[in-house]
N, C-alpha and C positions, 0 to 999 in steps of 0.2 A: 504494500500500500504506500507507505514512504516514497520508493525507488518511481512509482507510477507517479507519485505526487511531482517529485524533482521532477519527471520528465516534461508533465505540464508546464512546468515553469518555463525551464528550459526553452520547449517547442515555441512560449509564446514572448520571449525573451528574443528569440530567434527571430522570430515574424515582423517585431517588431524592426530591428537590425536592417532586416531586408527591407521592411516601409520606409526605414531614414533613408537608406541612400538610392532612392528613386523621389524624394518630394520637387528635384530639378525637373522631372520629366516634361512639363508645361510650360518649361522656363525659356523663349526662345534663343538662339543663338545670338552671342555678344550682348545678351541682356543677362541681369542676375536676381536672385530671389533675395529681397530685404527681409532676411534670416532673425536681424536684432537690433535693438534702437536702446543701448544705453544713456544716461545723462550724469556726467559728472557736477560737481559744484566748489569748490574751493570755500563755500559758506554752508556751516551746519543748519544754519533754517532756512536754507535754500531746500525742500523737500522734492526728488522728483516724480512723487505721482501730484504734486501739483503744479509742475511745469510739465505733463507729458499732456496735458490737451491742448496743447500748442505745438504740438510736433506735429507737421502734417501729413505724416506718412509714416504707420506703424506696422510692424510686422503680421502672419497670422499669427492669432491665438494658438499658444500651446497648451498643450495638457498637462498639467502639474507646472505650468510654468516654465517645462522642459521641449517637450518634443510636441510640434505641428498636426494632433491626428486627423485636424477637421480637414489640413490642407494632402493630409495621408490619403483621406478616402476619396478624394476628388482625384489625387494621381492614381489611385488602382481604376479609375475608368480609363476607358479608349476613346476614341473618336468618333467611334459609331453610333451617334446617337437614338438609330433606331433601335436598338435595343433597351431595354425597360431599364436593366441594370446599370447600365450607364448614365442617365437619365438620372437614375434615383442618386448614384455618385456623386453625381453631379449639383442636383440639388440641395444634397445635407451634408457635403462638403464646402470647402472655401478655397476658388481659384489660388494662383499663388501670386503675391502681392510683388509685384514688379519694381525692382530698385528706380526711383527717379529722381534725378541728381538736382533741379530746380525747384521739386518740394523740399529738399534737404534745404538750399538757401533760403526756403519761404522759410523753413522752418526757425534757420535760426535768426531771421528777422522779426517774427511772434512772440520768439525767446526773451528776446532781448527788449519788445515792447510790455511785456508781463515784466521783465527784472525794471523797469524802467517806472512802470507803476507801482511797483512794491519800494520805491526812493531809491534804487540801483544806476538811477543818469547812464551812468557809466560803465555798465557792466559791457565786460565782452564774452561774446558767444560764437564760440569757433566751433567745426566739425571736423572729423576725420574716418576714413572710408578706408572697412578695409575687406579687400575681395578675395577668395578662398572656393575654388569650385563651382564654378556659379553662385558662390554666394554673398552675398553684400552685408557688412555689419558695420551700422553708424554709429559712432560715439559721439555723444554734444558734450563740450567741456565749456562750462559756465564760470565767468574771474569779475567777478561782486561787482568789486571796488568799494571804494568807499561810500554809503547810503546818505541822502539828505534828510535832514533832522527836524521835527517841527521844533520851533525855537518860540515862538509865541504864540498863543491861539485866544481867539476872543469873536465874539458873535457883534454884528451890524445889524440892527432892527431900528426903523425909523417909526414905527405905531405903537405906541404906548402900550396897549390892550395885550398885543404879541408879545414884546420883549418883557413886560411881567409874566406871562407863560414859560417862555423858555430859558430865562432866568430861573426859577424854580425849577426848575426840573434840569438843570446845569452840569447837576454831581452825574448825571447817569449820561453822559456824552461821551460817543466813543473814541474822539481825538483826544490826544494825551501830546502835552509839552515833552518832549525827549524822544520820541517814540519815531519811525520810520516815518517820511511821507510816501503815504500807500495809499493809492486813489479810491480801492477797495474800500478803505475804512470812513473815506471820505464822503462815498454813497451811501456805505451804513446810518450816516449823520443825516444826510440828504433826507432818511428813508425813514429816519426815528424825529426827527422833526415834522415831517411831515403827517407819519399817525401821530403826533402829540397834538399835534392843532387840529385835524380831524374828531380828534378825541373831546375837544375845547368848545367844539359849535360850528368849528369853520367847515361846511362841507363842501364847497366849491375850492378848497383847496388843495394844491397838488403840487407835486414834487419839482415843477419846473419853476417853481416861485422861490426854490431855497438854490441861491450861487454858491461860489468856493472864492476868494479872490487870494491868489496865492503870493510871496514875492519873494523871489531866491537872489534878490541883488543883497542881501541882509551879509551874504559871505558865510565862510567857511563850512560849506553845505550843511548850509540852515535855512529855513524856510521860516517865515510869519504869513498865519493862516488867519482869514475874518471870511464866517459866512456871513452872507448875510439873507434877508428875507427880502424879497421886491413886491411890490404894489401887486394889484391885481389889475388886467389887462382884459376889456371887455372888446369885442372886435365890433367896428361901424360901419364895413364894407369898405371896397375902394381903396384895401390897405391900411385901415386909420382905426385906431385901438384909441378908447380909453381908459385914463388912469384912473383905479377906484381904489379905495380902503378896502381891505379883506372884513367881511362881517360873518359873525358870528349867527346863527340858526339854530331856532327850537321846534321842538314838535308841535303842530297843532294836534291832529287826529291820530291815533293808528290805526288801521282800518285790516279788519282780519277778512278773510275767505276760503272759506273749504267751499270746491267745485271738485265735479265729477271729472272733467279731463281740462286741461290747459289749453284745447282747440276750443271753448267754453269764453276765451279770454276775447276773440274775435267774435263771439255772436253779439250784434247791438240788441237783442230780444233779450240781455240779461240784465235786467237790472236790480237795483237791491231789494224792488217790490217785489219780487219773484223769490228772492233769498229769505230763509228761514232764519229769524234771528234769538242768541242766545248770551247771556249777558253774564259775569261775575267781574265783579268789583270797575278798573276801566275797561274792562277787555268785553264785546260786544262780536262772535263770531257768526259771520250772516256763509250761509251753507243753501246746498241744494245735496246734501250729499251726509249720510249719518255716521262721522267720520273721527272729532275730537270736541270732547267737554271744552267749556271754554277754560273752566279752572285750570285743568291740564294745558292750555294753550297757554293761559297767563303764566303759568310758574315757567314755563320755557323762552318765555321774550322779557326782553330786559329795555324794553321803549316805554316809557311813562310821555303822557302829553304834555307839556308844561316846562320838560327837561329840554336841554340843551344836545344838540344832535352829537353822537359818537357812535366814530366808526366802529371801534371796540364791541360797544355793546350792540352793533349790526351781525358783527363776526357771530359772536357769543350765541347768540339768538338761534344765527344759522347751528352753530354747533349745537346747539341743543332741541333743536328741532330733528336734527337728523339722527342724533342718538337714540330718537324714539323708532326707526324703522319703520314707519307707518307711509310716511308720503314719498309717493314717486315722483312728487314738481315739487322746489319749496321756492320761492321767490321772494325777496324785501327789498321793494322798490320806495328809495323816497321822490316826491314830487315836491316842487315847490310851487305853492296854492296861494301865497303871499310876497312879494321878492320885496314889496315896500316895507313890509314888517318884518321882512327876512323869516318866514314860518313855513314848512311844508308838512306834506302828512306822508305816513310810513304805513305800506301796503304791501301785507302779509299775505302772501295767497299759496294753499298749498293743496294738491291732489291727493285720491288715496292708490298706495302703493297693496299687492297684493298679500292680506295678513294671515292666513291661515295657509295650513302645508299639511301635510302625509307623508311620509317617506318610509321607507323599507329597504333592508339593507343586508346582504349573507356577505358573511366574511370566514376566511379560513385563519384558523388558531394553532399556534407552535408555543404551549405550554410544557415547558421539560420537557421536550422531547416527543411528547404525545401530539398527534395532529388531530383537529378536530374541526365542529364548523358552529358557528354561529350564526344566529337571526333578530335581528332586532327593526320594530315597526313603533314608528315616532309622530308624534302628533302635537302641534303648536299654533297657538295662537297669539301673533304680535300685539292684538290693539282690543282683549278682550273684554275692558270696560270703559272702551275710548277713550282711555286717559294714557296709555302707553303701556298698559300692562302687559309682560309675557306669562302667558301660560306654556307648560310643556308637558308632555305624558310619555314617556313609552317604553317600551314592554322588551323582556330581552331573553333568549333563552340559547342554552348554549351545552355542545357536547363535548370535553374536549378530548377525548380518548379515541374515536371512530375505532383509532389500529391498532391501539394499543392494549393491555390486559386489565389496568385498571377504570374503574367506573367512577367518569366525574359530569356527573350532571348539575348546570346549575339555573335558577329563574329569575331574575328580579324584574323590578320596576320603578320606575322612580318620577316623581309628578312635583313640580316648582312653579312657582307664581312671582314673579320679577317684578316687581314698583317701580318706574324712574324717579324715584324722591327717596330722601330717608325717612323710611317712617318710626319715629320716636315720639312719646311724646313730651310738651313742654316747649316745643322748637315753635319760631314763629314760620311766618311765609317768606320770610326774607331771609332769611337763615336756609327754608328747604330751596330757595329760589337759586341762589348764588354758592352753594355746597354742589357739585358734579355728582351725585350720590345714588345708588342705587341699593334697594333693599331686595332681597330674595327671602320667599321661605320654602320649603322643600318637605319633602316625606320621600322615606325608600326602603324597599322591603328584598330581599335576597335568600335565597334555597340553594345552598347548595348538596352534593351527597355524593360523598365519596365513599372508596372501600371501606376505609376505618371509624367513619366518622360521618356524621351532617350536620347541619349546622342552620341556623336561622338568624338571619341581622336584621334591627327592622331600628329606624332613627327616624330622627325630624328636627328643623332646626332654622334659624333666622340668624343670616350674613348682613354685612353691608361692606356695599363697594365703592371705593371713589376716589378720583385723582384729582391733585393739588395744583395750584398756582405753578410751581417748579418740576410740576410732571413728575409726580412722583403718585406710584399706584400704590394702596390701601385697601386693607380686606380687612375687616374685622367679625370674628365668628361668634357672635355677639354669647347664644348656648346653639349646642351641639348634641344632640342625645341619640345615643345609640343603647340596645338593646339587644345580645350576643348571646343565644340560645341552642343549646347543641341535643337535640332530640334522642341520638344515637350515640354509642362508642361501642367500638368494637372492644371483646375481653383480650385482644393481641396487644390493641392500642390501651389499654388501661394498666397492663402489667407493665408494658415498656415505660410506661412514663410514671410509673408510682414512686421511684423512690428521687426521683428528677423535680427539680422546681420547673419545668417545662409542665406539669401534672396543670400550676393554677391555669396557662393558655386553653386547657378544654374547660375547664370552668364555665359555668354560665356566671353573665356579669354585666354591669352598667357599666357606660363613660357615657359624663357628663361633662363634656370640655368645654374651655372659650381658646381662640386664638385669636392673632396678628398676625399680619404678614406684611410688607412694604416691599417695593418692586421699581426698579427705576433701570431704561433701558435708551440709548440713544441712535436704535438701532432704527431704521426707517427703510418704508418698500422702495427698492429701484434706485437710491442711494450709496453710490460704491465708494464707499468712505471706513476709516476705519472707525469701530462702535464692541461698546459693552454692555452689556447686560447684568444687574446684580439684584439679587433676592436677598430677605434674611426673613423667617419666621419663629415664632414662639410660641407655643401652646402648653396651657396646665388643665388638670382635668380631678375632679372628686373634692376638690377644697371646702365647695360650700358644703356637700352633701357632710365631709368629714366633719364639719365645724357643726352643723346639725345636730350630728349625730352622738358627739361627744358633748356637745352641751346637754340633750335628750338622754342620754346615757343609753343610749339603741343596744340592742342586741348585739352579741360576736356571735360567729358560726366558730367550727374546730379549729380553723386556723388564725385564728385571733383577728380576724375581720369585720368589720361593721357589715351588715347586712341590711339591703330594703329588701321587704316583701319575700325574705329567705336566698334572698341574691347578693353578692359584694357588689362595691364597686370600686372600680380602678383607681387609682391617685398618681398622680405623674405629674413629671414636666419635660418638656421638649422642646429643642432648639435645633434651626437649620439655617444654612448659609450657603448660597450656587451665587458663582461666579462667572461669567465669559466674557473673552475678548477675544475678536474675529478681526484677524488682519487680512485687510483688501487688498489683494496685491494689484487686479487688475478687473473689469468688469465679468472675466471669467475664471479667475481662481481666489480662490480667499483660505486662511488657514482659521481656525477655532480653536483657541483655548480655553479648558473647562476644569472647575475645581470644585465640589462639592463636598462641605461636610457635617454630618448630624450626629446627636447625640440625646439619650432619651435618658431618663431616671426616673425610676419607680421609687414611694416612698410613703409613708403613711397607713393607708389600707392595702396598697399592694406592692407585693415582694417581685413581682416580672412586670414591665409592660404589657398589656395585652396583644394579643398576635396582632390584631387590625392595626396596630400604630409601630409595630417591631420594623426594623433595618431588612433587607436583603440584598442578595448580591449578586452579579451576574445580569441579564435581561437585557432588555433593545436600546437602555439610557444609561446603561453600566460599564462593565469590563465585559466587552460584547465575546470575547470566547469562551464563554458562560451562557448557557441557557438558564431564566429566569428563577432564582431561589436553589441553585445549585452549588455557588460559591460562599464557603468560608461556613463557619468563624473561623479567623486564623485559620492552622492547621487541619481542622476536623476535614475527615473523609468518612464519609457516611459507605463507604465500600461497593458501591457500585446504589444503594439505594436511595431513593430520594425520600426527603423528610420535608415537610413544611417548615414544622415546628420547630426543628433541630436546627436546619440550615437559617436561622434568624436570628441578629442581633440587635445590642442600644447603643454600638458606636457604626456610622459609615464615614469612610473614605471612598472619596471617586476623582481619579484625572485624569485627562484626555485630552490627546493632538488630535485634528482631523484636519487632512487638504481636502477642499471640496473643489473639484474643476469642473466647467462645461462643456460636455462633448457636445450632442449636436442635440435640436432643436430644442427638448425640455427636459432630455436626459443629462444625468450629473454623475462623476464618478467621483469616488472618496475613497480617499486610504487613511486609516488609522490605528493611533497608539493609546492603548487604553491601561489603566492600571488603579487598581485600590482591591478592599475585603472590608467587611465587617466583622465586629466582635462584640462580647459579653461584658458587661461589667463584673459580672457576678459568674463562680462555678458551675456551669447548668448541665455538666453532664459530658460535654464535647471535650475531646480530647485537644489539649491545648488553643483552645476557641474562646477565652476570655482577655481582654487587653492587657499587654502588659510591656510598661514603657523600652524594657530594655530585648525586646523580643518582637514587636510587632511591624518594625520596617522589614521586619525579614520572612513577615509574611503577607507585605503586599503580591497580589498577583498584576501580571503583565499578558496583555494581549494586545494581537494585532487583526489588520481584518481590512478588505474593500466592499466598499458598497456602491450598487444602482440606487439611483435616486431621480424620479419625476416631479420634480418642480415645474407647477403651476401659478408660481406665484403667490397667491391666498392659501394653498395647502400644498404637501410634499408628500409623496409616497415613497416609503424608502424601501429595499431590502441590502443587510447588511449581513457580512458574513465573516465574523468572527476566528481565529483560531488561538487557541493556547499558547503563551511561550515560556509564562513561567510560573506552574499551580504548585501552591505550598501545602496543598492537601497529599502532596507524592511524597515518597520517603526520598531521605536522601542521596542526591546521586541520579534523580528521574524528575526532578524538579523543573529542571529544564526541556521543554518539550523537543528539543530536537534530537533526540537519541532515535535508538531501535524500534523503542513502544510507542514510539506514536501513532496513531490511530485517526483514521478520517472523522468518524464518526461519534468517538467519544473526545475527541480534544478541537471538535469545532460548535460553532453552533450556528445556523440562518436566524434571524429577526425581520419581519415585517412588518411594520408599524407607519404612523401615520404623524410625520412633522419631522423636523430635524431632532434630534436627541439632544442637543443643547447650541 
């Protein structure tokens, strides 16, 4: 198995070889293929993936950064294009990019206008060519010089009204005394001035009223910078503009409209006597359509009559209209209805988008190793008390054994109701108005039934979600209650685990948890930038119930635990932290670094975590040459069997390389380095499976592995395929997976799942 493995390699190691030295094939004679486009800089914040969109002539894309395959598959066609194969070569290939020697000098003329707006005057930007094979590789070498400096900055505003605006608000200007003249940050100022005054009342103003006037006679590459702000310019025909004061704008009206379709906007037969109207506090929604309460419309607009117009709360408005998913048109047009009084009115008009859905879904399952199938039919309703509420419902049932010898049948269901508000009470309308907040409350019920054991979960429980001024995501699990009932045990499963604190996991038992979680990610669709992503969470569970219970003096069962109703309940606390950062190298390769780590403690009424909140290790967001709940703790080798219970711990480690490149049209390939395990706190039975500081880096596991991946954009379907390189569950001496005994089957694993892993 080995020997046939090498030869894979080998064979396709080969192929490859042979692909590289034919990608000239297309390349005509005394012309050459632009192979590669380095960019030198003699300045360290000279970066060059932001001088490389000024180069006008880049190579193809390679794979892993390395080797040409999209320009590969287009040289395995011929010329015969009637043939299908050729054709399709051809298509989801990429011709080969022909060296040309006059984009190279555009290019370094672009170069040199970017170094020139970043306060570089002087920079020089040479190139040099170097041919090999038919192949052409350009290097741009970049020499600074020395940068012009802003040496004074001060704003020119001749209207009172204005320069009291922008004086206040002064500290938050993004020209700085000392700092580069960089034309960039110049239009940043252009662009923050101009929503400040938008924001003020001014709605007819616009960005081509705020100048720069710069003066570099000042010497020793220094620059004295004055914006300033200019009149406003009304056109009289025939060329001839006049000069007017910038005024300021309030709301008269706001005027709402829900219509059946937006071709509704052109019928003159509609007028507002035809329209159904519906009224809370100013908010007045005239409709032909039974589509949004008006209360629910007011808490999403942020236009009061009487107020002073701002773009801001235009935005705002939008964004919060569209978080409800209900309208397929939303529009907020202001009109000016007064220009002598400077007054216009703001006209809401929005359509309804389709709210209700069905869906049904079979999917195949690779749980340890056992393949099975699942079915699940879903049912939701976006707008089901016209105010923005989500309903959801649906039903799941699942086999995952079909081939295998044990029996795991499982059922649930699970049904949620979504508020766009936070509902608590005490809070006013202002407070739910201007809070981003969503409240969920939920119910879910689960069967599962395996060989040894079955089990029943059945919770309910009310979250709230919501992100901050600084974009930062918020979850709080306000209660969480679960309810973990095990019908059955087998007498196999009750001897193995009696003299084990693995015994209280089959316990029936309560968790009554709250949690936290805060989430902030700078990572954006279609944006090829480099970005991170960072998580932290905290959850405790059984405190109030404990603090109850010992003030009531409740009952203990055998194991000195408080009990409701002849049941424990759990007591913990739990803490997590995921980290990523995803370097872009180019719009088709990026690399991901990932670091995950958790840690759980039982304390109080319970001596283990309960299994539903315990660590595992292995699976499709882990150490992928691990099939799911197969790795660790530390050492333990459960001997070819697999345990739920056993293979679970309260410390996780998880880290992980992955290059993601793009092959051709929404296929992606990955290669990755994975590595972590879990462990115990406590002796639970496993042989060398609980943490211990001067022992446990040596039983990190290592894996590697490539994956297919269909990116769509909105969602990824991946399959990844794991292999072992280095399991601390082998005795010494076979640790390393590359000996004798490695095995296709038991030292890899596939995963198929749905999103990137991190």
């Amino acid at each position: 198995m080995r020997r046939r493995f090498i030869l894979y390699i080998l064979a396709f190691c080969a192929a490859t070889l042979l692909t590289s030295c034919n990608i000239t094939k297309y390349v005509p004679d005394g012309h050459y293929l632009l192979y590669g486009v380095k960019i030198k800089s003699d300045n360290k914040s000279i970066k060059s993936y932001d001088v490389e969109p000024y180069v006008r002539q880049m190579p193809n894309t390679k794979l892993f950064d390395t080797f040409p395959f999209n320009l590969a598959l287009y040289s395995w066609s011929s010329p015969d294009t009637a043939l299908w194969i050729n054709r399709f070569l051809r298509k989801v290939g990429d011709a080969p990019v022909i060296y040309d020697s006059s984009l190279t000098q555009a290019s370094e003329v672009e170069i040199k206008k970017y170094m020139a707006n970043k306060g570089y005057e002087s920079a020089k930007v040479t190139s040099d060519v170097k041919y090999k094979k038919k192949k052409a590789r350009v290097t741009y070498s970049i020499e600074s010089g020395r940068p012009y400096t802003i040496r004074n900055f001060r704003y020119g505003v001749a209207d009172t009204a204005i320069r009291r605006i922008v004086r206040a608000d002064s500290a938050k200007t993004v020209i700085k005394s000392g700092n580069n003249f960089d034309t960039d940050v110049l239009e940043s100022e252009r662009t923050r001035l101009t929503n400040l005054l938008r924001d003020n009342g001014y709605y007819e103003f616009d960005k081509q009223y705020v100048g720069v006037v710069a003066d570099s006679t000042v010497g020793d590459h220094q620059v004295d910078l004055m914006v300033i702000i200019k009149p406003m310019k009304r056109p009289l025909g025939m060329g001839k503009y006049s000069v007017e004061p910038h005024e300021k704008y309030t709301i008269n009206k706001v005027n709402y409209y829900a219509i059946k379709d937006v071709s509704e906007l052109l019928d003159t037969t509609l007028t507002e006597s035809s329209l159904k109207k519906k009224s809370y506090k100013n908010v007045t929604v005239q409709s032909n359509v039974r589509l949004i309460r008006p209360k629910a419309m007011y808490r999403k607009t942020f236009l009061e009559p009487g107020d002073l117009y701002s773009q801001s709360n235009i935005d705002k408005t939008y964004s919060k209209l569209t978080s409800l998913h209900i309208f397929k048109y939303q529009n907020i047009a202001p009109v000016i209805v007064d220009s002598a009084n400077h007054k216009l009115d703001i006209n809401v008009i929005v359509t309804p988008d389709k709210v209700q859905s069905i869906s049904a879904q079979v999917e195949g399952t690779n749980n340890e190793g056992d393949f099975g199938i699942a079915g699940k039919v879903s049912y939701s309703h976006a707008n089901i008390f016209r105010g923005g509420e989500e309903f959801k419902l649906s039903v799941r049932g699942a086999n995952e054994s079909l081939i295998g010898k044990r029996t795991i049948w499982e059922v649930s269901t699970e049904a949620s109701l979504g508020f766009p508000i936070m509902l608590m009470p005490f809070l006013t309308n202002n407070f739910i108005r201007n809070n981003n907040a969503r409240t969920e409350v939920y119910l879910n019920f689960s069967y599962q039934i395996r060989k040894d054991y079955s089990r029943i979960i059945a919770g309910t429980g009310i979250r709230y979600k919501w992100s901050d001024s600084h974009k930062l995501n918020h979850q709080v699990d306000l209660v969480d209650f679960n309810y973990v009932y095990l019908p059955y045990m087998s007498d196999t499963l009750k001897k193995t685990i009696a003299s084990s604190l693995l015994k209280y996991s089959y316990e029936d038992h309560l968790i009554m948890r709250t949690g936290y979680t805060i989430g902030y990610t700078t990572q954006k669709l279609n944006v090829y930038r480099n970005n991170y992503s960072v998580r932290g969470a905290i959850e405790t569970a059984g405190n109030i119930l404990y603090g109850i219970s010992v003030a009531a003096n409740a009952t203990k069962n055998d194991n000195g635990s408080y009990i409701i109703g002849h049941t424990p309940f759990s007591q913990y606390v739990k803490a997590d932290f995921d980290f990523c950062f995803r370097h872009v190298i180019d719009t088709k390769n990026t690399v991901a670094y990932h670091i995950a780590l958790g840690t759980g403690v039982p304390y109080g009424n319970s001596t283990i975590l309960p299994f539903e909140k315990r660590y595992y290790g292995g699976g499709a967001n882990g150490v992928r040459g691990w099939s799911a709940r197969t790795l660790g703790p530390g050492n333990y080798n459960p001997n070819g069997e697999i345990d739920y219970m056993k293979q679970s711990g309260d410390i996780n480690l998880c880290l992980n390389i992955e290059y993601r490149t793009r092959l051709v049209w929404k296929l992606e390939l990955a290669a990755f380095l994975d590595a972590g395990n879990i462990w115990t706190l406590k002796d639970e039975g496993q042989a060398e499976g609980q943490f211990k500081f001067d022992r446990f880096y040596k039983q990190i596991a290592f894996g590697y592995g490539i994956g297919l991946r269909l990116n769509f954009d909105f969602f990824v379907i991946r399959l990844d395929w794991g292999l072992k390189a280095f399991d601390p569950s082998q005795e010494a001496g076979k640790q390393w997976r590359f000996v004798d005994g490695w095995n296709i089957r038991k030292d890899t694993a596939l995963h198929l799942a749905v999103g990137y892993p991190f």
